[in-house]
C-alpha positions in Angstrom: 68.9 -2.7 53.1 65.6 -2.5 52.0 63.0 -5.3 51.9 61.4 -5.4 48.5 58.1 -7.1 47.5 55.9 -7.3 44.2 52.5 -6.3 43.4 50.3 -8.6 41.2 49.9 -5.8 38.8 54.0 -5.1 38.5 54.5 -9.0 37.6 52.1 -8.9 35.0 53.4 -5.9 33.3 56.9 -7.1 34.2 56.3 -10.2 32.1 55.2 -8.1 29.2 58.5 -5.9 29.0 61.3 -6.9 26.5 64.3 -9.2 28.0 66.4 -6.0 27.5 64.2 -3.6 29.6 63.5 -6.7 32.0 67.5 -6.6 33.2 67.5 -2.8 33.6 64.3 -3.1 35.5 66.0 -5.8 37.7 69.1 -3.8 37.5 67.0 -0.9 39.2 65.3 -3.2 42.3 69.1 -4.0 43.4 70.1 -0.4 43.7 66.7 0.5 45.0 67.5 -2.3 47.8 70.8 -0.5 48.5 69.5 3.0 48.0 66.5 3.7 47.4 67.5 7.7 46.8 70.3 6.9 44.5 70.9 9.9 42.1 70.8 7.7 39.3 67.0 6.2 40.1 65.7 10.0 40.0 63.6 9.0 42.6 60.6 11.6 43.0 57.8 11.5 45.9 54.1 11.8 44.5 51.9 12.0 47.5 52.3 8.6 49.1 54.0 7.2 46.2 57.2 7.4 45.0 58.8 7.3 41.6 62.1 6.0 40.2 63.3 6.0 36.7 64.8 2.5 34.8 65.5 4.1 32.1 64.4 7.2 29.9 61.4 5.5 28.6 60.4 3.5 32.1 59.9 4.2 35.3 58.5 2.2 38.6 55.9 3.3 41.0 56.2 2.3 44.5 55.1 2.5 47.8 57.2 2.6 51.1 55.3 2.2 54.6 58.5 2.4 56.6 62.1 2.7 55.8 62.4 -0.8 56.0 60.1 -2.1 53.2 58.9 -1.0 49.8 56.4 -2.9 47.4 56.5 -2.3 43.7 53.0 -1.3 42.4 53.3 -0.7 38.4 56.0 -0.1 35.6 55.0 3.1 33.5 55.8 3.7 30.3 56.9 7.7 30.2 55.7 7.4 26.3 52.2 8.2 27.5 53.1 11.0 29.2 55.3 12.3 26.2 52.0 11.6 24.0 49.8 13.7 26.0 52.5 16.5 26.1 52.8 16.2 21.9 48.8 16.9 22.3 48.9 19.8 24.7 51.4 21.6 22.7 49.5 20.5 19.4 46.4 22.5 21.1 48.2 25.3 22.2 50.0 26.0 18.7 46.3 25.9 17.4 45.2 28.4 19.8 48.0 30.9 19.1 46.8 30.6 15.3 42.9 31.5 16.0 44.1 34.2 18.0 47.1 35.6 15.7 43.9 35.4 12.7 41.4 37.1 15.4 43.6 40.1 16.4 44.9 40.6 12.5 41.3 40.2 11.5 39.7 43.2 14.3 43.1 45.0 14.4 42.8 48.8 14.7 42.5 50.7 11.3 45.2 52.5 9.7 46.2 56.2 10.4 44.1 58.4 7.8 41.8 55.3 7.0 38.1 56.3 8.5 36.1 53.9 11.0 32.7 54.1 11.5 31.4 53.3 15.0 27.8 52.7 15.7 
């Protein structure tokens, strides 16, 4: 089993979560002490941390030094990330328009028509 312990930074934003999102997140640190790999966590290693899901919204960052003990660092809201995604794909439609109205604007003359080049 593993030995679980609590950043300063986790219990603050732990205090701020709704009561509902509190017992999943307490739901998660029990399976997490069991196993801390469990499909259903969606645990994911990014660099020396690692990742695990509470639910599709929330997720918890942690650290493990050993196999024996993990500390809980910050909860993340997965909103953020879905906001910056809305933004990148906001940019990239925009893109796609300046260049559909560049290449329609400097596309090659018609068959017949004449072109002057200088």
């Amino acid at each position: 089993m593993l030995s679980i312990t609590l950043s300063n930074n986790f219990e603050k934003k732990y205090k701020t979560l709704p009561e509902v999102i509190r017992a999943q997140v307490k739901k998660t640190i029990k399976k997490m002490a069991v196993n801390c790999t469990c499909e259903s966590l969606n645990t994911k290693k990014n660099g020396k941390l690692y990742e695990s899901s509470i639910n599709s919204k929330y997720k918890i960052i942690w650290e493990c030094s050993d196999k024996k003990n993990a500390r809980l660092i910050d909860i993340e809201s997965s909103e953020k990330t879905s906001d910056t995604l809305g933004k990148l794909y906001e940019i990239d439609d925009e893109i796609k328009e300046k260049e559909k109205k560049i290449s329609s604007e400097g596309a090659p003359a018609k068959k017949g028509s004449s072109v002057k080049y200088k």
